[in-house]
C-alpha positions in Angstrom: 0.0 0.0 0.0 1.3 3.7 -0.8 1.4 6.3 1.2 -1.5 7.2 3.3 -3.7 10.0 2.8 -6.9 9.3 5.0 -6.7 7.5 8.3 -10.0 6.6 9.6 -9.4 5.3 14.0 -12.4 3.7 15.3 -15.2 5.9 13.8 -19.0 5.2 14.8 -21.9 6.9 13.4 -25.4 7.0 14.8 -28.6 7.7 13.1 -30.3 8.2 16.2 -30.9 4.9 17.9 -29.3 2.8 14.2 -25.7 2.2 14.8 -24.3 3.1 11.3 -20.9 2.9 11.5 -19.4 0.5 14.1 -15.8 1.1 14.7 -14.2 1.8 11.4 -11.0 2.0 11.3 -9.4 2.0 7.5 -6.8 3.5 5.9 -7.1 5.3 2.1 -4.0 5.2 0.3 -2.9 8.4 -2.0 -3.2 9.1 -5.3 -5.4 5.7 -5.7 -8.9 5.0 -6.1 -10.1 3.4 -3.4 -13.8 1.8 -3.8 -15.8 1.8 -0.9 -18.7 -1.5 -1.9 -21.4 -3.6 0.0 -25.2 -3.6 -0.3 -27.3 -0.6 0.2 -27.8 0.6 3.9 -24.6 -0.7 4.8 -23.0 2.7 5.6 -20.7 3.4 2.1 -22.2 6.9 1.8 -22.3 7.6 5.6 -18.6 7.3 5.8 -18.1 9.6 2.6 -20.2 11.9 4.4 -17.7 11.3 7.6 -14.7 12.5 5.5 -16.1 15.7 4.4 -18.2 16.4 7.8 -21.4 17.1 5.3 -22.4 14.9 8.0 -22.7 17.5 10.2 -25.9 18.4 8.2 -27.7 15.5 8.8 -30.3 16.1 11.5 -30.6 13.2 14.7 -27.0 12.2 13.7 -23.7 11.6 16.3 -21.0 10.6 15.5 -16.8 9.8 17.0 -13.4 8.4 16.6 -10.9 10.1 14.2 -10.1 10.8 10.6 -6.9 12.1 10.4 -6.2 13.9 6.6 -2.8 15.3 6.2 -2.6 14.1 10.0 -4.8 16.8 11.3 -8.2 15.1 12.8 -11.1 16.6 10.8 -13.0 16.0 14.1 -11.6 18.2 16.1 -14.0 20.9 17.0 -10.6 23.4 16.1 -10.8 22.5 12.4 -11.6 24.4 10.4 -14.9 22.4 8.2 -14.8 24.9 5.1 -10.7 24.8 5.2 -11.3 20.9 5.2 -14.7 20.9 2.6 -12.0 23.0 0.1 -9.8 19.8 0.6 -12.7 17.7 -0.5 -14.3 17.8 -4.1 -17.3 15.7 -4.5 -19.1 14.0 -6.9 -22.7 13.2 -6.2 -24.7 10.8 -7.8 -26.9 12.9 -9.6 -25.3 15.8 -11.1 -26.5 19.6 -9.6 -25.3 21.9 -11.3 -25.8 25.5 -10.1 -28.5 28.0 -11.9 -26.4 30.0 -14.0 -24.1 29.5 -17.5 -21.1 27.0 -18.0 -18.7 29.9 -17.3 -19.8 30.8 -14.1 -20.6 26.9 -13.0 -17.1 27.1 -12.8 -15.6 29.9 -11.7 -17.9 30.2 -8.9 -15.5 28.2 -6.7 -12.5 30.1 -7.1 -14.4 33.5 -6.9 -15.4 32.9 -3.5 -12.1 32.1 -2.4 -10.9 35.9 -4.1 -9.9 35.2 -7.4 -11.5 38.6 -9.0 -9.1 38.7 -12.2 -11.2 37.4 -15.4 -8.1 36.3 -17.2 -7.1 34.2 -14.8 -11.1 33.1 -14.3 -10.8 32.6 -18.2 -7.7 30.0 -18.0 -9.6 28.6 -14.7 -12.3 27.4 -16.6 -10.1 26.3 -19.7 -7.9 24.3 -17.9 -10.7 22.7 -16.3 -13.2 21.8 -18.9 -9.9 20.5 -21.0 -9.4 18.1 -17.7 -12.8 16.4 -17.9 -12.8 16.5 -21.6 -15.5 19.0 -22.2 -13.9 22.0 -23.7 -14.6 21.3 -27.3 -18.0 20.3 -27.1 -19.1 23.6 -24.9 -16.2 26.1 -25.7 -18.7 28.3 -28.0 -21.5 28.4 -25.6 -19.8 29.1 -22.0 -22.5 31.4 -21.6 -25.3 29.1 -21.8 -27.1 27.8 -18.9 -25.8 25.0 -17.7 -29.3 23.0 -17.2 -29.1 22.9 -21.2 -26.0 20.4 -20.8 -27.3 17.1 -21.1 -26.9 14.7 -18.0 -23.5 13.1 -18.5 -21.9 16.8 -19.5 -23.5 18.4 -16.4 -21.4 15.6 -14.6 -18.3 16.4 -15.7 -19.4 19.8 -15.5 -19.9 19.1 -11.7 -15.8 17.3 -11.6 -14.6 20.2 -13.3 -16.4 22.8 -10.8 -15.1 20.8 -7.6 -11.3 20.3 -9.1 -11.6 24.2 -9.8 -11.3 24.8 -5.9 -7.8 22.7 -6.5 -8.8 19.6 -3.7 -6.4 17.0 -2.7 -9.3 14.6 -2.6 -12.4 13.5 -5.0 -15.2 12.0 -3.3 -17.8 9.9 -5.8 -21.0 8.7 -4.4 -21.9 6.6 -7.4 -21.2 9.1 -9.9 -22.5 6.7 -12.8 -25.7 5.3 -11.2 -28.1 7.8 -12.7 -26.0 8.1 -16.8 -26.5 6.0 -19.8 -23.6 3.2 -20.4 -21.6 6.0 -22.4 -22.0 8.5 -20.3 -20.6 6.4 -17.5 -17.6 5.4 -19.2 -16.3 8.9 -19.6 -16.8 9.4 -16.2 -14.8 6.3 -15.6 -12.0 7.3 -17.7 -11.5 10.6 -16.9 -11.2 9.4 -12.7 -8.8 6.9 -14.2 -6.6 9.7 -15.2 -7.4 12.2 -12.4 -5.7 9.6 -9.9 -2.6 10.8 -11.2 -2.5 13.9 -9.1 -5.7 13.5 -6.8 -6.9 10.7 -4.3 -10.0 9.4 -5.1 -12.7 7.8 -2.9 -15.5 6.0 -4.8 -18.8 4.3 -3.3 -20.4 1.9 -5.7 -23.4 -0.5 -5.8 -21.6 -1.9 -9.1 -18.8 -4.4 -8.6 -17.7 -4.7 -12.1 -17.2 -0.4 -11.4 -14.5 -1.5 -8.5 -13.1 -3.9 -10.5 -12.6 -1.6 -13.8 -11.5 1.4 -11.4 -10.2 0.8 -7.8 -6.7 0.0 -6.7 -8.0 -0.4 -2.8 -11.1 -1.7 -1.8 -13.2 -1.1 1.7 -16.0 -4.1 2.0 -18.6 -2.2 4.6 -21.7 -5.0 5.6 -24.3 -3.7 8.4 -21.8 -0.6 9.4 -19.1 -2.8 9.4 -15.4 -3.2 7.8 -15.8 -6.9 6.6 -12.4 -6.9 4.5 -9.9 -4.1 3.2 -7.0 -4.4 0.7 -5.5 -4.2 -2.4 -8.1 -4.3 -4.9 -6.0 -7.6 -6.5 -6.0 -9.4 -3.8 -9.6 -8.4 -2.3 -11.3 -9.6 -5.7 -9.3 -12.5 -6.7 -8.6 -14.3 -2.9 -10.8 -12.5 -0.6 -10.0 -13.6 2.9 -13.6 -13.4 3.6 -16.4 -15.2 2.8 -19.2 -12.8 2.8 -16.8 -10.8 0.6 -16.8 -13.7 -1.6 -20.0 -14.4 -2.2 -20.8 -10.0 -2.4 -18.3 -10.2 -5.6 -19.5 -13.7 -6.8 -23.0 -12.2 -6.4 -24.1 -15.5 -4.3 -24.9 -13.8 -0.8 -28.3 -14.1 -1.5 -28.3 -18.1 -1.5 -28.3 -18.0 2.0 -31.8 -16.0 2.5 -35.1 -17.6 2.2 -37.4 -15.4 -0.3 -40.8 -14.9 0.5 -41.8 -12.9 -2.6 -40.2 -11.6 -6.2 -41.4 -9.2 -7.6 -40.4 -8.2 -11.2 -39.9 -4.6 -12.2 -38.1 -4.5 -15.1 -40.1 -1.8 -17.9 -40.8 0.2 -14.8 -39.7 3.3 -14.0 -39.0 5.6 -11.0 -41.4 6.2 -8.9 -43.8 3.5 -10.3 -41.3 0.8 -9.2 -41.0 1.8 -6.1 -45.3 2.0 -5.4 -44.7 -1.2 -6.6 -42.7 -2.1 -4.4 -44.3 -0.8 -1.9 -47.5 -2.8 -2.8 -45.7 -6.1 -3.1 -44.4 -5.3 0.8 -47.5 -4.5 1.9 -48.8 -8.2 1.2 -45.8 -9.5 3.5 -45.6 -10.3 8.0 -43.2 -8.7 9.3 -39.9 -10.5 9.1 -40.2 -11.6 5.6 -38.0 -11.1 2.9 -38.4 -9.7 -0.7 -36.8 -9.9 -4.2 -37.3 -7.2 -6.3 -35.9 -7.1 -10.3 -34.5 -3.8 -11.7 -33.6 -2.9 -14.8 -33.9 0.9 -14.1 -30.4 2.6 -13.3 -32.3 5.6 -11.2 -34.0 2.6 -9.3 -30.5 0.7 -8.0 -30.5 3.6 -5.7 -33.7 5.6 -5.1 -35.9 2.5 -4.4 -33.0 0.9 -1.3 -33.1 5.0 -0.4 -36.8 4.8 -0.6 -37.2 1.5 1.3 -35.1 2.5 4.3 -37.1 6.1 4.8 -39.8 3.7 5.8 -38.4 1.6 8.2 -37.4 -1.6 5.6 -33.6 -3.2 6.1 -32.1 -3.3 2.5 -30.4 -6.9 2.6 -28.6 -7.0 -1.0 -28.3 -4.6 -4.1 -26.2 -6.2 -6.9 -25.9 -6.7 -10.7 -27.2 -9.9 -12.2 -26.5 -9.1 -16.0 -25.9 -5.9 -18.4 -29.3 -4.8 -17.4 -30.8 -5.8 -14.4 -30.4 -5.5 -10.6 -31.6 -7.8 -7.9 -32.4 -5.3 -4.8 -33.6 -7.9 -1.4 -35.5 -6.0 1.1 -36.6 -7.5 4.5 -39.9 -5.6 5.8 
């Protein structure tokens, strides 16, 4: 393992009375993607949220231990969170980007830190665009608005407005889930070269994703660390065997389904009323298997299923175009 950039002691996280995060301690090697995977509910985007203290805004949350970034513990009630949030650029899973043009998307960032000078805004939001490969397809329109970008160009829109700031460290909360296969792959590619000069901290419901893209991988199941390591050696020996079967996509094999339910041709929010329905019909206690093939759905129907109380078991990939999502009522 290289050098370490974030060191993660015995962090905990509670959603009020739901222990989250249960004693993590990990560290995230520099300049190297490092995938954060396990099922949905499991706490990948809660300990994203850790790193950059966005947590903070979560309502009904506690949270302690230590995450110590250039060795200074972002914890400590002396940091400074905006000193440490410049530190951080992140990647959401649906892009947002701000209500005004291309231009500005970008150069927001550095104005607010006191860069005034429009040349220097000018080569700002050159260099940048040329980073994530979007300068030639929106170089004669920076004054557009932004919403007229289509989804996978607002997303590198969104990279290239957090790497503006000049971070030491790209957060991704499945920055693919919610673009086409094409899309996705640019995305891909351009972290892929980003790495180079940035850490990079990925959370992904797609396996195949960490394989293509991490060179360390965090397994997290029920708030836990189950297995951490090179991304080599995690995917082709794990030492674990709920690690195993997540990547072999067998874990399910060991949980007796109550009820499938198959949603494929249905899109958010249908599937999730759906969903919803096909719960309804279940005790307590009992388990079941829903069929995806929407990409918005991998995420927003676990997200959806949790708000009401449900325990998300298993999201994973069963082919090119579905998802099997297991949901215990």
């Amino acid at each position: 393992m290289s050098e370490t950039h974030i060191q993660i002691e015995n962090v905990n996280a509670y959603y009020g009375r739901t222990h989250s995060l249960k004693n993590i301690s990990v560290q995230i090697p520099k300049k190297q993607i490092t995938a954060i995977i396990g099922p949905s509910g499991c706490g990948k985007s809660t300990l994203l949220k850790c790193m950059n203290r966005l947590i903070d805004l979560t309502d009904g949350v506690t949270y302690s231990g230590k995450i110590l970034i250039d060795n200074e513990d972002i914890f400590d009630r002396k940091t400074d969170i905006v000193d440490i949030r410049k530190k951080m650029g992140l990647l959401a899973q649906r892009p947002i980007p701000l209500p005004m043009s291309i231009y500005e998307n970008i150069a927001y960032g550095p104005k607010i830190h006191g860069l005034k000078k429009k040349p220097d805004l000018d080569a700002i939001v050159e260099k940048y665009l040329k980073l994530v490969g979007l300068w030639e397809e929106v170089k004669d329109r920076l004054n557009s608005p932004a919403s007229q970008l289509s989804l996978g160009q607002q997303q590198r829109l969104c990279l290239a407005r957090g790497l503006a700031v000049e971070p030491e460290i790209i957060l991704c909360d499945e920055p693919t889930s919610a673009l086409d296969p094409v899309s996705s792959q640019y995305i891909e590619q351009q972290l892929l070269k980003l790495k180079n000069d940035y850490t990079i901290v990925i959370v992904t419901h797609n396996i195949h994703q960490a394989m293509r893209l991490a060179d360390y991988v965090i397994h997290l199941y029920l708030g836990e660390v189950v297995e951490h390591g090179l991304s080599n050696d995690v995917f082709e020996n794990p030492k674990e065997e709920r690690t195993r079967a997540y990547i072999n996509g067998t874990f399910s094999t060991e949980l007796k389904i109550d009820s499938e339910s198959d949603l494929k041709g249905q899109l958010c929010p249908f599937n999730f009323v759906y969903a919803k329905q096909a719960l309804h019909n279940l005790e307590d206690g009992k388990i079941l298997k829903l069929i995806v093939d929407d990409p918005i759905a991998v995420t927003e129907v676990p997200r959806g299923m949790e708000a009401d109380g449900h325990k998300v078991l298993i999201v994973k990939q069963i082919n090119k175009t579905d998802w099997e999502i297991v949901i215990q009522k």
